[in-house]
C-alpha positions as CSV (number, residue, x, y, z in Angstrom):
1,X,-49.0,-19.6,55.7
2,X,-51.8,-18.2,53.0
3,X,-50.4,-14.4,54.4
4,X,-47.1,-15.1,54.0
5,X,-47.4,-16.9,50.7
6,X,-49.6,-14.1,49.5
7,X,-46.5,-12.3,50.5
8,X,-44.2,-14.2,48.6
9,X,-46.4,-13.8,45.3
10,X,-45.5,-10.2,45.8
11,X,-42.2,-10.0,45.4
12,X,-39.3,-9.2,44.0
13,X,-36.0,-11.4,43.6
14,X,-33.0,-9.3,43.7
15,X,-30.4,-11.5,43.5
16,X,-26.4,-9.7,44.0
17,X,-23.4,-11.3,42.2
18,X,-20.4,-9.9,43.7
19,X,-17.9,-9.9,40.9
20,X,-14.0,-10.8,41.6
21,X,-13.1,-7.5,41.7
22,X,-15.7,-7.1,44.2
23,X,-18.4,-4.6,42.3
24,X,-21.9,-5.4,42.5
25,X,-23.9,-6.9,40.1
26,X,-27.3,-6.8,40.1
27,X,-30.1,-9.7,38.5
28,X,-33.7,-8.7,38.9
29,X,-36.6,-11.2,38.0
30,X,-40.3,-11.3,38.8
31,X,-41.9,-14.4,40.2
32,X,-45.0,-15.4,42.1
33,X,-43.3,-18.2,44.1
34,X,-40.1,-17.4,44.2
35,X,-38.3,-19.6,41.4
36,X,-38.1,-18.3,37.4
37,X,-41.0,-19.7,34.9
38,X,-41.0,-20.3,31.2
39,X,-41.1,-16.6,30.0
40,X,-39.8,-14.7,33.1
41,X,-37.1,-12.2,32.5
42,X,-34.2,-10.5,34.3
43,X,-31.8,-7.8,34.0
44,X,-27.9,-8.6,34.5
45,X,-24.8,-7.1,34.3
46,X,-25.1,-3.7,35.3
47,X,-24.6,-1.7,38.6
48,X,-28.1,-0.9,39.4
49,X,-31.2,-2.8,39.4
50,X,-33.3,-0.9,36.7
51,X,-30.6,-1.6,33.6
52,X,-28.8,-4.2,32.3
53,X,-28.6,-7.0,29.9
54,X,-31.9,-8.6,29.4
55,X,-32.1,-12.7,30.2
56,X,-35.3,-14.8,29.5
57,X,-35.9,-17.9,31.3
58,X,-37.0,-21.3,29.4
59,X,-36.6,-25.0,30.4
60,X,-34.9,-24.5,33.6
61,X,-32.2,-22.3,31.4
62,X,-31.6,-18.6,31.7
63,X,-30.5,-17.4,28.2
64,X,-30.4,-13.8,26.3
65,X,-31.7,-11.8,23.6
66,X,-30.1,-10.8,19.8
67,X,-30.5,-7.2,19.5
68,X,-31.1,-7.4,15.8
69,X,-34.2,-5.9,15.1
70,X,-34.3,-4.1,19.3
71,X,-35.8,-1.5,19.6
72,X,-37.6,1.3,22.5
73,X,-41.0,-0.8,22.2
74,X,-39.2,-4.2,23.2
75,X,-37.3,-2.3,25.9
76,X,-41.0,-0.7,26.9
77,X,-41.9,-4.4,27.0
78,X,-39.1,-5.6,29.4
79,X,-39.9,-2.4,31.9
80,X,-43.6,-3.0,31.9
81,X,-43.1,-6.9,32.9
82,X,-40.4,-6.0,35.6
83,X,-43.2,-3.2,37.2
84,X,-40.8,-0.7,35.8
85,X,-42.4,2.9,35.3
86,X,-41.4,2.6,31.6
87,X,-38.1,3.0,29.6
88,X,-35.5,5.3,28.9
89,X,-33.9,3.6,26.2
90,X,-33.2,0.2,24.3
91,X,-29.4,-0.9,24.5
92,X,-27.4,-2.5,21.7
93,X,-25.3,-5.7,22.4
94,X,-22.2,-5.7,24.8
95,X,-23.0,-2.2,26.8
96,X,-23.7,-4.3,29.7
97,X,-21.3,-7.8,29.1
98,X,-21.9,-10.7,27.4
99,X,-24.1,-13.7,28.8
100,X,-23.9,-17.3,28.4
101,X,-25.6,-20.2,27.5
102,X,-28.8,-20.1,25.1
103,X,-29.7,-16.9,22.9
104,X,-33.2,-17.7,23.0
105,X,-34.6,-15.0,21.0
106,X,-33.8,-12.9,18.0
107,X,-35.6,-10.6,15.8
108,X,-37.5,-9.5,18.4
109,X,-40.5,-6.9,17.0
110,X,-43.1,-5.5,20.1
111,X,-45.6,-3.2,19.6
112,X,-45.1,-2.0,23.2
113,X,-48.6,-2.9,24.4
114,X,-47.7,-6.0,25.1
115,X,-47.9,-8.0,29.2
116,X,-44.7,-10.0,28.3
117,X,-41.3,-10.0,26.3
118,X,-42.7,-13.9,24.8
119,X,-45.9,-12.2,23.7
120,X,-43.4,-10.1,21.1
121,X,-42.9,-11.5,17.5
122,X,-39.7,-13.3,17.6
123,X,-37.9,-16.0,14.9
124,X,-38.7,-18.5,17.7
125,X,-37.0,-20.0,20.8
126,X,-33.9,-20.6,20.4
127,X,-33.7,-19.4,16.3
128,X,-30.7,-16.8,15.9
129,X,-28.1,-15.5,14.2
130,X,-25.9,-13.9,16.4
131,X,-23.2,-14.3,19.5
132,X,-23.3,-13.3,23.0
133,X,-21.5,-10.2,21.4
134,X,-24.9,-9.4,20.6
135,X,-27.4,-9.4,23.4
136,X,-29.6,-6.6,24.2
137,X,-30.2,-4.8,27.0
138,X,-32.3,-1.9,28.7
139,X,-32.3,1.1,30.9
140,X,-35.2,1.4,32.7
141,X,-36.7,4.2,35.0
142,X,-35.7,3.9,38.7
143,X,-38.3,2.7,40.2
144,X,-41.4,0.4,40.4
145,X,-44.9,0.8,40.8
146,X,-47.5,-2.1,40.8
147,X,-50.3,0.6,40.5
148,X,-48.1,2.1,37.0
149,X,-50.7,2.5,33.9
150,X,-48.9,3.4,30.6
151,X,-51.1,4.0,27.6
152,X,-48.6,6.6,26.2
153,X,-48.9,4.8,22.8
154,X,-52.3,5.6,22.4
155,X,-51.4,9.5,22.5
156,X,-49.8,9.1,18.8
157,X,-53.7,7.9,17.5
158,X,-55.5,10.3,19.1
159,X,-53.4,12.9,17.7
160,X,-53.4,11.6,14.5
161,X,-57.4,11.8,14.7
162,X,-56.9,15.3,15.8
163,X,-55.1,16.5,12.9
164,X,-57.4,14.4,10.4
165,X,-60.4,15.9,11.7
166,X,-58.9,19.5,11.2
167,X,-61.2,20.5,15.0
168,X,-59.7,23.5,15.9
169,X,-56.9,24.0,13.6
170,X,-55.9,27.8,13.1
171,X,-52.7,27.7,10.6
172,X,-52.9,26.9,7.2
173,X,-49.6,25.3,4.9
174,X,-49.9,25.9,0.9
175,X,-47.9,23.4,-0.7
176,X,-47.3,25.2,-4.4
177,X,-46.6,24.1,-7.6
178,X,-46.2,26.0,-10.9
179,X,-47.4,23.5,-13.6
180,X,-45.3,26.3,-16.7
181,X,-41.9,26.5,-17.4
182,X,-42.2,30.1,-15.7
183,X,-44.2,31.5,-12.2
184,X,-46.7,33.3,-15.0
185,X,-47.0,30.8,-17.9
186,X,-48.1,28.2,-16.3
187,X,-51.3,27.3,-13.8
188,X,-50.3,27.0,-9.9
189,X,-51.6,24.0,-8.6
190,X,-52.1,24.2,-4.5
191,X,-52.4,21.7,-1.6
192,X,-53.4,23.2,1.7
193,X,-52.9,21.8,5.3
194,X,-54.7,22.7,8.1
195,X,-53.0,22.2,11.4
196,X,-52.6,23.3,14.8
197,X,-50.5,26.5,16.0
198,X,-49.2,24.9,19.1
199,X,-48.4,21.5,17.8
200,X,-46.6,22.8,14.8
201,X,-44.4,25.4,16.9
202,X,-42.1,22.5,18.1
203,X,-40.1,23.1,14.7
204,X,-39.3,27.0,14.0
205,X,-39.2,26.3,10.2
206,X,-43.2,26.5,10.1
207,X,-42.9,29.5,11.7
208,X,-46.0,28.7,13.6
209,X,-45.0,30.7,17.1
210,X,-45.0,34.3,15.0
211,X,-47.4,36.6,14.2
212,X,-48.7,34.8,11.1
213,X,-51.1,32.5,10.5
214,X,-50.2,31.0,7.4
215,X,-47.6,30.1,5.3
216,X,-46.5,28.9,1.6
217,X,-44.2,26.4,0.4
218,X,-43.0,25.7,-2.9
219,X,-43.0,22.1,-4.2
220,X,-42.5,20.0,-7.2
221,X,-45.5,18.1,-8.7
222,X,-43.5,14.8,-7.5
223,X,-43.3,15.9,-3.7
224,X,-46.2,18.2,-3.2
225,X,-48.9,15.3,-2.8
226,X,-47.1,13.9,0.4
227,X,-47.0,17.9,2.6
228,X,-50.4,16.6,4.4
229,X,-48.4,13.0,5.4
230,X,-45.2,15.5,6.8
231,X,-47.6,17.3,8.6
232,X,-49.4,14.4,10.1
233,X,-45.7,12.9,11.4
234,X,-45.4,16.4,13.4
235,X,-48.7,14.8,15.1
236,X,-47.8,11.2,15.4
237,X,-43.9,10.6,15.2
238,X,-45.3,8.0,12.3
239,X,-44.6,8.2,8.3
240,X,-44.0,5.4,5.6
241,X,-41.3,6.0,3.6
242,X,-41.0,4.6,0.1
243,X,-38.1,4.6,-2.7
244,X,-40.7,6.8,-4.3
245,X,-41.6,9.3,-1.7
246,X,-38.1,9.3,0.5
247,X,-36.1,12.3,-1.5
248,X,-39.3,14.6,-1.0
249,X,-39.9,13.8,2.7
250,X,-36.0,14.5,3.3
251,X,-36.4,17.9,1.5
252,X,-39.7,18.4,3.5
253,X,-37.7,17.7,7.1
254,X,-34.5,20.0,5.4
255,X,-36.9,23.2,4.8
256,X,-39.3,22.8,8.2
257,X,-35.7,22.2,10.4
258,X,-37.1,18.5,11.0
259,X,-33.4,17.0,11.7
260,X,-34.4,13.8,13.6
261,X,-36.5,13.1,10.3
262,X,-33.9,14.4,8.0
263,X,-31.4,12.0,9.2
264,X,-33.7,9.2,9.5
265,X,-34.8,9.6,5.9
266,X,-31.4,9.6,4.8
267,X,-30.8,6.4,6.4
268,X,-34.2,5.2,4.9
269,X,-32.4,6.0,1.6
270,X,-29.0,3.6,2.1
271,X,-32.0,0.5,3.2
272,X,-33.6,1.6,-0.1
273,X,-30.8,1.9,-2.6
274,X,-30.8,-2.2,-3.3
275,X,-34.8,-2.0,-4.6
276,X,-33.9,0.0,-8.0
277,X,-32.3,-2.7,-10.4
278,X,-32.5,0.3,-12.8
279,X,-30.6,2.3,-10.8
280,X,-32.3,5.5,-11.7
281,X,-33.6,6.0,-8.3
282,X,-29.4,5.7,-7.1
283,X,-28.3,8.3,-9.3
284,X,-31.2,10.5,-8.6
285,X,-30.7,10.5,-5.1
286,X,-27.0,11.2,-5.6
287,X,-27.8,14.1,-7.7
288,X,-30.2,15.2,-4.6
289,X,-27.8,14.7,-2.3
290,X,-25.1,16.6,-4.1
291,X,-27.6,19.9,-4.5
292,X,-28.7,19.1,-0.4
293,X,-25.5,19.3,0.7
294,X,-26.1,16.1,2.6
295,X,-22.1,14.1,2.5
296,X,-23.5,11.6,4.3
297,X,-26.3,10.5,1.6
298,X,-23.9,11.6,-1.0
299,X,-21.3,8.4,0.0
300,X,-23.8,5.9,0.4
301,X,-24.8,6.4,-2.7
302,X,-21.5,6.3,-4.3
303,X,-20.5,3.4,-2.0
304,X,-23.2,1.5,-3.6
305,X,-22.9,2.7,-7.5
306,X,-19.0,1.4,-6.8
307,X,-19.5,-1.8,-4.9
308,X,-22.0,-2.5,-8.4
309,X,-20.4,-0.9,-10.8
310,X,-20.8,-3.4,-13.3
311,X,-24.2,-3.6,-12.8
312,X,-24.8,0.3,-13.3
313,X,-22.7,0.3,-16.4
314,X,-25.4,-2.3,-18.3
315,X,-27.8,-0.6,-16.3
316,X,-31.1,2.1,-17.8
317,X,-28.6,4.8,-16.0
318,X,-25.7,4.6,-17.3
319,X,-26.3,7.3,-19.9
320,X,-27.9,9.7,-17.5
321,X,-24.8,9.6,-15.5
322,X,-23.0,12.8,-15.0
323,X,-19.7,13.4,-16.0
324,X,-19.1,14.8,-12.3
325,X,-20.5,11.4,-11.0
326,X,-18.3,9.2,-13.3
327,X,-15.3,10.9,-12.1
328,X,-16.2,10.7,-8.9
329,X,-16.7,7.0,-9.4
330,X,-13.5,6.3,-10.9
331,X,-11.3,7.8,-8.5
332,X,-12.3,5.1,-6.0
333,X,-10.4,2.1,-5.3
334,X,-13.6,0.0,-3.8
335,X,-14.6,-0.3,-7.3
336,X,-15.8,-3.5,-7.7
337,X,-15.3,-4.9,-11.2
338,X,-13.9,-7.6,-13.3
339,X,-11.1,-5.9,-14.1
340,X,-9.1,-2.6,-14.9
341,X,-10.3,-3.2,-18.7
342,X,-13.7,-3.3,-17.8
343,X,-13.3,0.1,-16.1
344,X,-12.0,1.3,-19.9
345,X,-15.0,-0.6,-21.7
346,X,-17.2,1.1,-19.9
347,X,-16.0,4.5,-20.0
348,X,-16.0,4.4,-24.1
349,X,-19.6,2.7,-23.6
350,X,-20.3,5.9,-21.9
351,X,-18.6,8.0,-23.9
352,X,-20.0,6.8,-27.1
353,X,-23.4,7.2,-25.6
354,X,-23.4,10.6,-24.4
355,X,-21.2,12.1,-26.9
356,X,-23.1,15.0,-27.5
357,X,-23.2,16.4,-24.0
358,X,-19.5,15.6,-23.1
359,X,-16.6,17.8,-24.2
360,X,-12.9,16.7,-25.0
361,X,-11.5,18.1,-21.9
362,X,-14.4,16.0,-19.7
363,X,-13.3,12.5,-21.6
364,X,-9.2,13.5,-20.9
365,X,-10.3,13.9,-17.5
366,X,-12.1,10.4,-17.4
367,X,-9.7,8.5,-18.7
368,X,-6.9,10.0,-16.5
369,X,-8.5,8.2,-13.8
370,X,-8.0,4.6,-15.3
371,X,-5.3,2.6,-13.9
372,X,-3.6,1.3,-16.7
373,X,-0.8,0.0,-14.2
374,X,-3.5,-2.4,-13.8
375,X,-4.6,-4.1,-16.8
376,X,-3.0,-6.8,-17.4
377,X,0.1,-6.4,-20.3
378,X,-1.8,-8.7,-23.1
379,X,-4.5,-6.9,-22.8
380,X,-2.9,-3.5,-22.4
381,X,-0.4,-4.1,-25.5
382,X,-4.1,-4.6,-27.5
383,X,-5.7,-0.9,-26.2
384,X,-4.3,0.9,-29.4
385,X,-5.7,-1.2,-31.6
386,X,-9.2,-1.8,-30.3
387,X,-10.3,1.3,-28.5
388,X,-12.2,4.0,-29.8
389,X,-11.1,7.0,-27.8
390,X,-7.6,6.2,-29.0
391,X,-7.4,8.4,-31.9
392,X,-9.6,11.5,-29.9
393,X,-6.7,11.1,-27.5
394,X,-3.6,9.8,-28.6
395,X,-1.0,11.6,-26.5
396,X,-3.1,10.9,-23.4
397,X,-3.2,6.7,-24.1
398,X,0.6,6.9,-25.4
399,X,1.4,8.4,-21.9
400,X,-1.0,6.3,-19.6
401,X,0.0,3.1,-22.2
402,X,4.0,4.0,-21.7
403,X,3.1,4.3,-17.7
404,X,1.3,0.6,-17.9
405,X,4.5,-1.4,-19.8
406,X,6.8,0.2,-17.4
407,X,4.8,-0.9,-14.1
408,X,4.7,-4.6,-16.0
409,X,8.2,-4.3,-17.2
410,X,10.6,-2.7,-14.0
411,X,10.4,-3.4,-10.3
412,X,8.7,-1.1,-8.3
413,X,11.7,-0.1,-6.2
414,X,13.1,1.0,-9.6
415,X,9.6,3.1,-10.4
416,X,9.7,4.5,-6.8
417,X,13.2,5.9,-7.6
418,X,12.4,8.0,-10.8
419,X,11.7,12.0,-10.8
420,X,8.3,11.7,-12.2
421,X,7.0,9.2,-9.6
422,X,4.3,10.1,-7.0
423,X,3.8,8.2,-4.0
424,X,0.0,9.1,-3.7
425,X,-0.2,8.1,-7.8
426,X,-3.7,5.7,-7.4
427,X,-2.6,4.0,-10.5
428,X,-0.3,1.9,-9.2
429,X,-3.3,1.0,-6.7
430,X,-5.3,-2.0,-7.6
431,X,-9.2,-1.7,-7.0
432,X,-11.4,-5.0,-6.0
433,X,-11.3,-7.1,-9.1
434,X,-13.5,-10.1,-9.3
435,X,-12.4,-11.7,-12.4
436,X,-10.0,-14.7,-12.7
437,X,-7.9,-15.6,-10.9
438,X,-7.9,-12.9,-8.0
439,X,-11.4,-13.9,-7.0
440,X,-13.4,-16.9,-5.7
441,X,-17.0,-17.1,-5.6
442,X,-18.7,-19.9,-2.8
443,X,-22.8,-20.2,-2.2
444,X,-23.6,-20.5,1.0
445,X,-27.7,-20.2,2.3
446,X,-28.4,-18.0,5.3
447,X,-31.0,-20.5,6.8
448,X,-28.1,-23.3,6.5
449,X,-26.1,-21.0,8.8
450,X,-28.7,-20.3,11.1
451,X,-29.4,-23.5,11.6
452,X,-28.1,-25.0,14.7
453,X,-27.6,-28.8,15.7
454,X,-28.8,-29.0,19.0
455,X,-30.1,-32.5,20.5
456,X,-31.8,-30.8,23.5
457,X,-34.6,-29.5,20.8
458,X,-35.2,-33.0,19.1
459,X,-39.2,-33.2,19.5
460,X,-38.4,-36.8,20.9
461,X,-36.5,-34.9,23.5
462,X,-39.2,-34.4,25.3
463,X,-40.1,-30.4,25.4
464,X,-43.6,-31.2,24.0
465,X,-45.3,-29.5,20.7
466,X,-45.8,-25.9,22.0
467,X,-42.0,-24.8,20.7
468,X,-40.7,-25.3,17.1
469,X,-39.1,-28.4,16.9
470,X,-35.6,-28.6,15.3
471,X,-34.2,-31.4,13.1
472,X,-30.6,-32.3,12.5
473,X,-30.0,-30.7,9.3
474,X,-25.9,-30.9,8.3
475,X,-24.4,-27.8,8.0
476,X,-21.6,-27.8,5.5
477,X,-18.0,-26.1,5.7
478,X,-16.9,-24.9,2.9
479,X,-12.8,-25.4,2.2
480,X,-11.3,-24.2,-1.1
481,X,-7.9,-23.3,-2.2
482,X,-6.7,-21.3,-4.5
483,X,-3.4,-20.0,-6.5
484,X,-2.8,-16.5,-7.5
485,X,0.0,-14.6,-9.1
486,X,2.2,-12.6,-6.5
487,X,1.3,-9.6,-8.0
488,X,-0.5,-8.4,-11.4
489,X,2.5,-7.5,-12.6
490,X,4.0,-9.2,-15.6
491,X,7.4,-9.7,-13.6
492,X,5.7,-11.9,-11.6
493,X,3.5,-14.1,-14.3
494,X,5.4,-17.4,-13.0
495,X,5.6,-16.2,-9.5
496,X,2.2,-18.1,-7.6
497,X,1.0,-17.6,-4.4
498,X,-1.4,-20.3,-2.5
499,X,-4.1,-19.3,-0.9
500,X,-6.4,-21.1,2.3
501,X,-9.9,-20.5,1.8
502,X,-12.5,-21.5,4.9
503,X,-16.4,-20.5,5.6
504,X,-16.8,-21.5,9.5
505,X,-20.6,-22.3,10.1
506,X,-20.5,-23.9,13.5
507,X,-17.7,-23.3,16.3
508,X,-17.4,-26.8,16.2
509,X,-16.1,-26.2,12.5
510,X,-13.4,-24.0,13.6
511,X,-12.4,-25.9,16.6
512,X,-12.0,-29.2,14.1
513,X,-9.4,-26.6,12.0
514,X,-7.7,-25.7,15.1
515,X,-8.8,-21.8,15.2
516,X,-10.9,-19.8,17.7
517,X,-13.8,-17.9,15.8
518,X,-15.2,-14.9,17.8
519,X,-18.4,-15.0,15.8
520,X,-20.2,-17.1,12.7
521,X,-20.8,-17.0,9.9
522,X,-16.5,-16.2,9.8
523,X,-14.6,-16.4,7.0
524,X,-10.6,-17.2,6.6
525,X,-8.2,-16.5,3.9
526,X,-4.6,-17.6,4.7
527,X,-2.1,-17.7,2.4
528,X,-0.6,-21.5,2.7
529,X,3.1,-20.5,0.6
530,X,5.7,-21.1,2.4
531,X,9.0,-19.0,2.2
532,X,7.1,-16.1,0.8
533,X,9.8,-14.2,-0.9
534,X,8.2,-10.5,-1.1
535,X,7.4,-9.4,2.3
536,X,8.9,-6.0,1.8
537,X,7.3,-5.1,-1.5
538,X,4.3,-6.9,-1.5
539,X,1.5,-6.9,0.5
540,X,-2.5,-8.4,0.5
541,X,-5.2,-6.2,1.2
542,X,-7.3,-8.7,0.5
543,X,-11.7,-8.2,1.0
544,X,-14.5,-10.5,1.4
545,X,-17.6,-9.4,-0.4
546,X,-21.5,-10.2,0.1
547,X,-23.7,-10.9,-2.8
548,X,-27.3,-10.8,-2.7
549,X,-28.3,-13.4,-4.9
550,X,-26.1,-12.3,-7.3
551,X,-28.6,-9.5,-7.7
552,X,-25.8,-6.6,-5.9
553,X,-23.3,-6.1,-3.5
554,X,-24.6,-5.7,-0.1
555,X,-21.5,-5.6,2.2
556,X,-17.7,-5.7,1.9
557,X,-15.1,-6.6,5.2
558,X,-12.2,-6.4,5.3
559,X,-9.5,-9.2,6.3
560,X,-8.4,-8.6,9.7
561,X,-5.2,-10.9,9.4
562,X,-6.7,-13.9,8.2
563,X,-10.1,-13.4,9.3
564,X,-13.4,-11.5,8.3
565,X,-16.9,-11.9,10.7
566,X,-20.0,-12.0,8.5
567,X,-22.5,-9.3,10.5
568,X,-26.1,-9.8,10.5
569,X,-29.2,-7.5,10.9
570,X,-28.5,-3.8,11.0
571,X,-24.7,-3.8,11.1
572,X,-24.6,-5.1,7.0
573,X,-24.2,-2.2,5.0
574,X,-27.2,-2.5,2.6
575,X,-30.1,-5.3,2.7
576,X,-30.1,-8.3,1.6
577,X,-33.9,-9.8,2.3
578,X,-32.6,-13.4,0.3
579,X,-31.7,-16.4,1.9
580,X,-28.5,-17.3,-0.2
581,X,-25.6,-15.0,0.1
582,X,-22.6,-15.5,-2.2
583,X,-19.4,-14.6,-1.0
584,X,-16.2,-13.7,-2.9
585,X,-13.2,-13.8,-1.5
586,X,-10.9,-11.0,-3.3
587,X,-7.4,-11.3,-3.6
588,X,-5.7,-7.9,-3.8
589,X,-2.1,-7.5,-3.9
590,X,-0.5,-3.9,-3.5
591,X,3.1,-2.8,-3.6
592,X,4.7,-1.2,-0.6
């Protein structure tokens, strides 16, 4: 019995679920005795025994794992504790099916090193914010080995010793800097990095697999202290980035053809856009990114100088602006403002500022891209007599003032129908305006969400003190409605529209209000008039926006129909570290 028990202690589970289509499933745990402990996990849902979706056992209860936050050293983590030889890669959620029951952890951070998954750093059991859309998974290499040792981690260290210790390096980088305004009035300041031939040849822009034995960079004062932290990542896949310091280590990966870094850093640079209330360090970077080439860090930095426009026009920046920037600004319709006036305001508050650096022709070109369709007709009838670029440009405001009364005075079929219409014209396009009445602001805290009512995790409940215990904290539902004009039009001044406004917490929440809600926190905006008399000229495009605070914009969905799913973790735009988001729900009606 001892034999045969020692046996036992040995081995693995497999368990096959044979699905009703008849393709094997495979589940694959490690026990001692046969039956799943606190902390065991498993792999289901896939085809093969070596992937799938990851499933940790507590409390008699299989249940999964958010990937927010997953990563290759969790997936390292789950391989090591099934005997795997290690991992190929971490998986993101759905790739192998969604699980049921518990989500028992989220926010899960390994090192790598560690014997067990619940030895990670984790929100706690049973602390999420996600759905079983959501849970991770792994791919694992085919098979096991009880005698496997893995200190792969340790090679990064040692390397990164090696190249601080400069043993044995034999090619030398100059980081150079002219402090003049010229190469020969001026003193050249140099920083020189010894490295290693062999290491350094993986990237052909050091050219470290020719002939030579040195070579010379140039560098501004601002990036050249950080060339000996680029060289040390070549040795240990491992660099900090800061708002500071991320522009000159994405010109660093751009000139030694480092394009895993490259694109890295300019990822780095969307997560870092929030941390500059100034927003100096945004338009610097989209100046970078304009002279880089890069469209990718180009957008996200115009994405998020529009989603906070408001907050860059009273900004440090504004002035420093470039004319090229402004226009390419204005010609968005995901600007995010109060209104079309605002957008004006601002441009003579730029104008006035800058005056001296912006010709006649650049100002024409600026204001050509308001949309004075858009402002409303009191406001618009009161342009001629209160702004200051009127008289600079008279002819230009007469025809963009004449354009306004007729979209406020004619029905659009009857605008559609004249010669000088076009049917890509933006002006006629409404943007996301957040002032009164097309907008709605509600509070809500993150950690009120995340909370969940669940009686099984009462600490009377008997699970003892080792887990955190929960308490049943209400979790409010917020209802609002709301009435709109049918369109900004003046035509339709009298004409309202009624609007349904929910924030679903719980699925018990939406089941109450008679919906189905694929994933929380969701949102609902449903327009509650009946007989609506314009559904073939009018339409809602209408947006749910995420405020940090108050501080910026962070995220913007769209409804799709009546419904918009708040993500978490890595799939929001920009982050948001607060715990109170405030959400406004945008009403935005366009003509067909």
């Amino acid at each position: 019995m001892q034999k045969h028990g020692a046996m036992l202690s040995a081995l693995w589970i497999l368990l096959l679920h044979v699905s009703p289509l008849g393709s094997t499933k495979f589940s694959l745990f490690k026990s001692p005795m046969g039956s799943p402990e606190d902390g065991d996990i498993r792999l289901a849902g896939a085809e093969t025994h070596s992937q799938g979706r990851v499933e940790v056992y507590l409390h008699g209860e299989w249940g999964t794992v958010c990937h927010n936050g997953w990563d290759l050293p969790d997936a390292q983590v789950v391989c090591r504790q099934l005997h795997f030889k290690g991992a190929v890669s971490a998986v993101a959620g759905g790739t192998f099916g969604e699980g049921s029951g518990q989500i028992w952890l989220d926010q899960t951070k390994c090192v790598g090193t560690e014997n067990s998954l619940s030895n990670c750093s984790y929100n706690g059991w049973g602390i999420r914010d996600c759905t079983h859309k959501q849970d991770a998974g792994v791919i694992c290499v085919a098979g096991t080995s009880e005698n496997y040792v893995d200190h792969s981690l340790e090679l990064s260290e040692d390397l990164g010793q090696l190249f601080d210790s400069e043993e044995g390096c034999d090619f030398l980088i100059h980081g150079q800097t002219y402090t003049g305004l010229g190469r020969y009035d001026g003193e050249m300041v140099n920083t020189t990095v010894c490295a290693h031939r062999m290491i350094l040849s993986r990237f052909p822009g050091f050219k470290a697999s020719t002939d030579v034995d040195q070579i010379s960079i140039n560098l501004t004062q601002t990036c050249r202290p950080h060339l000996p932290s680029l060289i040390r990542y070549v040795y240990t896949r491992r660099l900090e980035v800061t708002m500071t310091t991320a522009e000159c280590f994405h010109q660093l990966a751009s000139h030694f053809g480092m394009r895993r870094l490259m694109e890295d850093a300019g990822r780095l640079f969307t997560k870092l856009l929030p941390e500059d209330p100034s927003f100096l360090t945004q338009v610097s970077f989209y100046e970078y990114s304009v002279g880089a080439g890069d469209r990718v860090l180009q957008e996200n930095c115009l994405q998020y100088m529009a989603w906070n426009f408001q907050k860059l026009s009273t900004s440090k920046a504004w002035s420093s602006v470039s004319a090229e920037l402004l226009q390419a600004l204005l010609s968005r319709s995901d600007l995010v403002v109060p209104g079309e006036t605002f957008v004006l305001a601002a441009l003579e508050d730029w104008v006035s500022q800058v005056n001296r650096t912006t010709s006649e022709e650049q100002q024409a070109a600026l204001l050509a891209r308001v949309r004075f369709p858009m402002i409303p007709a009191k406001e618009l009838f009161e342009v001629r007599f209160t702004s200051a670029l009127y008289s600079a440009h008279q002819t230009l405001y007469q025809e963009k003032l004449l354009k306004g009364f007729e979209a406020h005075s004619l029905p659009f079929g009857t605008l559609k129908n004249s010669s000088t219409f076009q049917r890509n014209d933006q002006d006629y396009q409404p943007r996301i305006y957040t002032g009164p009445p097309w907008s709605v602001r509600v509070n809500q805290s993150v950690e009120t969400v995340r909370r969940r009512i669940n009686n099984q995790y009462n600490h009377r409940g008997g699970y003892g003190g080792s887990y955190p215990q929960y308490y049943n904290t209400p979790m409010p539902r917020t209802s609002q409605t709301q009435s709109t004009p049918v369109h900004i039009g003046a035509l339709f001044t009298d004409k309202m529209v009624n609007w349904q406004l929910n924030l679903f917490n719980k699925q018990s929440d939406c089941s109450n209000s008679g919906v189905r809600c694929d994933s929380l926190p969701a949102a609902r905006m449903r327009m509650s008039t009946s007989n609506f008399q314009y559904q073939g000229s009018i339409r809602y495009s209408n947006r749910l926006l995420l405020s940090c605070q108050g501080r910026f914009i962070f995220h913007i969905m769209d409804f799709k129909g009546t419904f918009a799913y708040v993500p978490t973790g890595e799939n929001l735009t920009y982050p948001c570290t607060d715990e109170e988001y405030i959400y406004h729900f945008v009403v935005r009606p366009e003509y067909i």
